[in-house]
N, C-alpha and C positions, 0 to 999 in steps of 0.2 A: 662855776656857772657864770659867765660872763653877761646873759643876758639882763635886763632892768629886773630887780624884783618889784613884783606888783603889789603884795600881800605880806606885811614882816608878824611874827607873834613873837613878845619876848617874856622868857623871863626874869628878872632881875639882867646881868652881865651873863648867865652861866646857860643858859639854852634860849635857842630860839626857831623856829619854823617858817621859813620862808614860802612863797607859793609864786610861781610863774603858769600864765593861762593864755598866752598871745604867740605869735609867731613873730620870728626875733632870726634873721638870716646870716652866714657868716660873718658872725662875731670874731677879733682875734683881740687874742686876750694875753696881757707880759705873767712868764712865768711870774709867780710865787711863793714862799712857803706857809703851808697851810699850820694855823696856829692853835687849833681845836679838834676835836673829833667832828666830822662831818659825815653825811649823808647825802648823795642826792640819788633822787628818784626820778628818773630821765623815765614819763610814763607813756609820754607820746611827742618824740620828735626824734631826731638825728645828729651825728656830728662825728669829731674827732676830739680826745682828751688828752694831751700827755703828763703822764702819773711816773715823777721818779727816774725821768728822760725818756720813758717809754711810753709808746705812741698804741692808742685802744682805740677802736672806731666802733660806735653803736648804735643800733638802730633800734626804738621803741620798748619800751619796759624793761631798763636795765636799774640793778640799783650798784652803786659805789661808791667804796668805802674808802676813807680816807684821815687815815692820823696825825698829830701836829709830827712837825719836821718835815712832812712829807712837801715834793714839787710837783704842782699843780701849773696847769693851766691850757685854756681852750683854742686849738685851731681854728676849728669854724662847730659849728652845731645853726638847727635850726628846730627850734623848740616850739611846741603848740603845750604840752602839758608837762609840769615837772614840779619836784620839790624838793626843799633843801635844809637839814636838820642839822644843828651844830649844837657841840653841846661841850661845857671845860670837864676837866680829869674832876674835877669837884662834884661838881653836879651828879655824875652816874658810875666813875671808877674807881669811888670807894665800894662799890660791887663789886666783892673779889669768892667768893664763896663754892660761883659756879664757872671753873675754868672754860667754857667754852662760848660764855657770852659775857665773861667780864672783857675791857678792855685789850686785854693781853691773849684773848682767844684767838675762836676762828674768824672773824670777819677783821680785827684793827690791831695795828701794831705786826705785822708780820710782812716783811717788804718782800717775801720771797713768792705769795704768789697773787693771782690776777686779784685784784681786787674789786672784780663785778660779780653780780648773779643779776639771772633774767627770770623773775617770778613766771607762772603761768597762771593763766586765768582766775583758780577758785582761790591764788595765795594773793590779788591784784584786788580780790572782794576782800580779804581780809586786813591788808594793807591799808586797804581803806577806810574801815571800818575803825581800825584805830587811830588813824588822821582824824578823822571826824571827832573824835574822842577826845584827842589831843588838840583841836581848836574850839569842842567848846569847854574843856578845860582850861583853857590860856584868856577867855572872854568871862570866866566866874569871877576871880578872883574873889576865891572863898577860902575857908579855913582849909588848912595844909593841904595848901595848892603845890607846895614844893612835892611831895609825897606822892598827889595823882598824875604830877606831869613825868613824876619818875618813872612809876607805876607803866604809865601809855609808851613812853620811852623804851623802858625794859620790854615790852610785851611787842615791841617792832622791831628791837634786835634779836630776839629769842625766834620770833619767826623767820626774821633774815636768813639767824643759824640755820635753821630747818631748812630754807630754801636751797643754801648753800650747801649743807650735808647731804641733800636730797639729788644733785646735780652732780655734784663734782666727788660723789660716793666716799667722802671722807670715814678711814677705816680706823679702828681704834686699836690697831695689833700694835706688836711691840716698837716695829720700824718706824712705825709712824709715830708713837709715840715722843720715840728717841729723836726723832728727827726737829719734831715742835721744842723738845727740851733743848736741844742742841741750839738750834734757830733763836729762841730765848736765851739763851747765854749769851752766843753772841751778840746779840744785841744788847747786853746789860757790861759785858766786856772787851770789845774790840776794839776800844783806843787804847788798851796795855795786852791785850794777849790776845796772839797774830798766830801760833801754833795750835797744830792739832793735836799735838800731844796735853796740850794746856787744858783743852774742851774734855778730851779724853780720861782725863784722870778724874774731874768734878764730877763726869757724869758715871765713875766706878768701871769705865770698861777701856780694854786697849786702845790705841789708835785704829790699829787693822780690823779690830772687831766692830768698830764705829765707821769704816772704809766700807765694810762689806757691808751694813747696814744700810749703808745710803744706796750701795748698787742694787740691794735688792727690792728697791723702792721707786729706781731706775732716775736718780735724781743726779744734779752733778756731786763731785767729792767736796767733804768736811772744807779742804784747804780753799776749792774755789769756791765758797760759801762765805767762808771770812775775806777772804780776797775781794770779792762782788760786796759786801757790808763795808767794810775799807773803803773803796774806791766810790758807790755812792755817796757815803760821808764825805770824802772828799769832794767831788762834784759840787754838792751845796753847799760848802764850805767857800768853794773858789768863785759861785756864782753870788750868795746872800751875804759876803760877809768881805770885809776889804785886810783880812788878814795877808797876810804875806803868806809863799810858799813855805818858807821856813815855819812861819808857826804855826802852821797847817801841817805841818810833819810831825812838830812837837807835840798839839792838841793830838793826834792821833798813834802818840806813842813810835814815831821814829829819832833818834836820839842826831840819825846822821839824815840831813837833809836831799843830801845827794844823793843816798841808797832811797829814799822815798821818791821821787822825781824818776830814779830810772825805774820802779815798781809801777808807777800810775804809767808814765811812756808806755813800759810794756804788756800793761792790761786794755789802753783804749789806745795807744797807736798815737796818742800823740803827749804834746809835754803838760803841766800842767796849767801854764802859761797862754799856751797853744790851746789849750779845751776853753778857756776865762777868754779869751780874744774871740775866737773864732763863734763859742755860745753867743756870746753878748752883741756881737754884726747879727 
């Protein structure tokens, strides 16, 4: 969110709740990468976001989500109401017990898909309701304040979930399941294992039976999956970090620098050289 914050609540270094309530006009803002888990809550205004080189444009009551690593940063927006929740892996993701609102569920940590929902009406009264909870818990400072601000935290990503499952009819059959498993690997393994064969064997089933899994979910294949995880990594590699290509190949597990360079060429068309020059103009 590019525009001033008006309103900061912290606590200690590990969470904090911003608040913006003005109107604030084509901001542009230099990418970034985001260093925390974040939140905003875009409740009444406008704009453009690009998330991960990918370009989102929204209009009133959107929330989105966004994980450290990820590339952020704003085209233009034009905000009258919004708010913006970060929070470190300390603070809330040692919550692991319930996979679909710990960190690694359905809202953060999964670069594969949109990462907004647009609440409706009676989920925007309950949204709120725990803001209000959450600021005047951050104004007590009373005994295990750490525990209530968790507490209000948990209770607005839990409903996220909901908003989110409730919209985008997230199903819990087998493909799906396989598919979140699958998507979690590779992201736990893709600077050393680029095969589908590799994904395939951890998760006990063929290749082709993990093929047809993904078509009947009607998603792209396993290979451009790891492929598209590769090559993001790369991007913010070539953009945040003043590595060389060469160890930009090595870090992501190519041994031959020049079979890496003709991989990234021929997934975004140009070199990697070529994408670092031409991003950065």
């Amino acid at each position: 969110m590019a525009v001033q914050e008006i309103a900061t609540y912290q606590f200690k270094d590990t969470f904090s709740l911003s608040i913006v309530d003005f109107d604030k006009a084509c901001v542009v803002n230099e990418q970034k990468q985001i260093n925390s888990y974040t939140i905003f809550w875009i409740k009444e205004g406008k704009g453009t976001y690009h998330i991960d080189f990918e370009e989102y444009s929204f209009e009133d009551n959107v929330l989105f989500f966004l994980s450290p690593g990820q590339v952020f940063s704003v085209d233009s927006e034009k905000i009258k109401e919004a708010y913006k929740l970060n929070f470190t892996r300390d603070f809330y993701c040692i919550q692991t017990h319930d996979k679909e609102i710990a960190c690694n569920g359905v809202l953060f940590n999964n670069v594969y898909e949109t990462p907004f929902v647009k609440p409706c009406k009676e989920d925007i009264r309950k949204l709120d309701f725990i803001l209000e909870n959450l600021i005047e818990e951050f104004k007590q400072e009373e005994t295990a304040q750490y525990d209530m601000l968790q507490s209000y935290l948990k209770q607005f990503i839990i409903h996220s979930v909901r908003i989110k499952k409730e919209n985008h009819e997230l199903k819990d059959d087998k493909e799906t399941k396989l598919f979140k498993d699958f998507s979690t690997l590779v992201d736990q393994n893709f600077t050393n294992l680029h095969s589908v064969t590799d994904y395939a064997a951890r998760l006990g089933v063929s290749p082709k039976s993990l093929t047809k899994h993904f078509q009947k979910i009607g998603t792209q294949t396993p290979s451009d999956f790891i492929k598209q995880r590769i090559i993001l990594e790369a991007k913010r590699k070539l953009i945040y970090t003043n590595d060389s290509v060469k160890e930009i190949a090595f870090d992501l597990g190519y041994n031959d620098p020049a079979y890496f360079t003709r991989f990234f060429t021929k997934a975004i068309e140009k070199s990697p050289l070529q994408f670092k020059k031409e991003f950065k103009n």
